[in-house]
C-alpha positions as CSV (number, residue, x, y, z in Angstrom):
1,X,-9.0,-12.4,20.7
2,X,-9.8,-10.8,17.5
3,X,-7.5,-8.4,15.4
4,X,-8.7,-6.1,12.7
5,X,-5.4,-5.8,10.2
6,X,-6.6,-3.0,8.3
7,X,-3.4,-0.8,8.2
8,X,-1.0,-3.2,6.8
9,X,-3.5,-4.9,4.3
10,X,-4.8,-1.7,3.1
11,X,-1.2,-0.4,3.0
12,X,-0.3,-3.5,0.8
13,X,-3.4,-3.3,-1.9
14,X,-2.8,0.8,-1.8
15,X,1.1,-0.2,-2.7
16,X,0.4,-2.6,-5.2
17,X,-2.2,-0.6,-7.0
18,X,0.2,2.5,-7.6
19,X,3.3,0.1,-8.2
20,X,1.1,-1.7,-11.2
21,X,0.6,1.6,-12.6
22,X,3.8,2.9,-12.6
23,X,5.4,-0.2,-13.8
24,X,2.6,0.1,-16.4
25,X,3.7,3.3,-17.2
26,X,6.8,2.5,-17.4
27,X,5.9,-0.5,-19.2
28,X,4.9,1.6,-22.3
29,X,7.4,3.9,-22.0
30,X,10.2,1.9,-22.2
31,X,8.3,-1.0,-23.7
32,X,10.4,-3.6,-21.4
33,X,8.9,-5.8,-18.6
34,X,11.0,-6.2,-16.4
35,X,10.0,-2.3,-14.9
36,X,6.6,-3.5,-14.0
37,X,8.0,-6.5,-11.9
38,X,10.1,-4.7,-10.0
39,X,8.1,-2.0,-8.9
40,X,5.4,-4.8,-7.9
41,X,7.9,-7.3,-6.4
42,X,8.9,-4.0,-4.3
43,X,5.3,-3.3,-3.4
44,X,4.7,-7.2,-2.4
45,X,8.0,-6.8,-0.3
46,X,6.8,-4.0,1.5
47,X,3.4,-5.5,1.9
48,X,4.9,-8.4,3.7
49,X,7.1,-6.6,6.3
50,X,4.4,-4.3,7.5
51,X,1.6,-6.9,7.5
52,X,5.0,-9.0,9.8
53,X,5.1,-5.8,11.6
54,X,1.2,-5.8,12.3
55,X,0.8,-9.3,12.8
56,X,3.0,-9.8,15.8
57,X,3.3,-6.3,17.1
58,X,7.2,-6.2,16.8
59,X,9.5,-3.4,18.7
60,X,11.9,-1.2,17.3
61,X,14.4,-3.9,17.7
62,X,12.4,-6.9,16.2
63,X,11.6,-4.9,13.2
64,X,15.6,-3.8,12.3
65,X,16.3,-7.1,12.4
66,X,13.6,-8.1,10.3
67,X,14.5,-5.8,7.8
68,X,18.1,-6.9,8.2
69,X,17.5,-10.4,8.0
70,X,15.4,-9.7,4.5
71,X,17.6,-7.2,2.9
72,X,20.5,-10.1,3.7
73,X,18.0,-13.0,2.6
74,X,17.4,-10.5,-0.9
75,X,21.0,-10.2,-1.5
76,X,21.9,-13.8,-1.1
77,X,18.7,-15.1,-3.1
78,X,19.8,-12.3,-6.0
79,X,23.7,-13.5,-6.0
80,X,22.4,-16.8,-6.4
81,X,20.2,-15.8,-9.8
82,X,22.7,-13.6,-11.2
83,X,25.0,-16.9,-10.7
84,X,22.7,-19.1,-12.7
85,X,22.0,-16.8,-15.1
86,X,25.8,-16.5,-16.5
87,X,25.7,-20.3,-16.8
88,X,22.8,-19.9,-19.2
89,X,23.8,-17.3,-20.9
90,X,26.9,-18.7,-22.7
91,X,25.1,-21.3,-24.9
């Protein structure tokens, strides 16, 4: 049985294409990086939930608690690197 995943992988190049240029644009406005991987760390994010969502043909259910599960997973994985960072940050 063959799939054709068009919709989320051309979702995921069209997201990551206008999230490179705004974070470029914001990239010389601001002239700070940190823009640029944000707004393509977004786009990669939302890239992987709808090609999940594709993939496996979730429901209505299934999908809130992907998204639950991630936004949960994000949270934890960013407490974790603002933690380490204040360790580094005194020396």
């Amino acid at each position: 049985m063959s799939h054709v995943y068009g919709f989320s992988t051309s979702l995921g190049y069209g997201l990551l294409v206008v999230s490179i240029i705004v974070g470029l644009i914001l990239l010389f406005t601001k002239r700070k990086i940190f823009p640029l991987l944000y707004t393509a760390s977004a786009a990669l994010y939302a890239y992987g939930i709808s090609f999940t969502i594709d993939r496996f043909h979730l429901s209505k259910t299934w999908i809130l608690i992907l998204l639950i599960f991630s936004g949960i997973l994000m949270i934890l994985i960013g407490m974790y690197l603002r933690g380490s960072s204040k360790k580094y940050k005194g020396r």
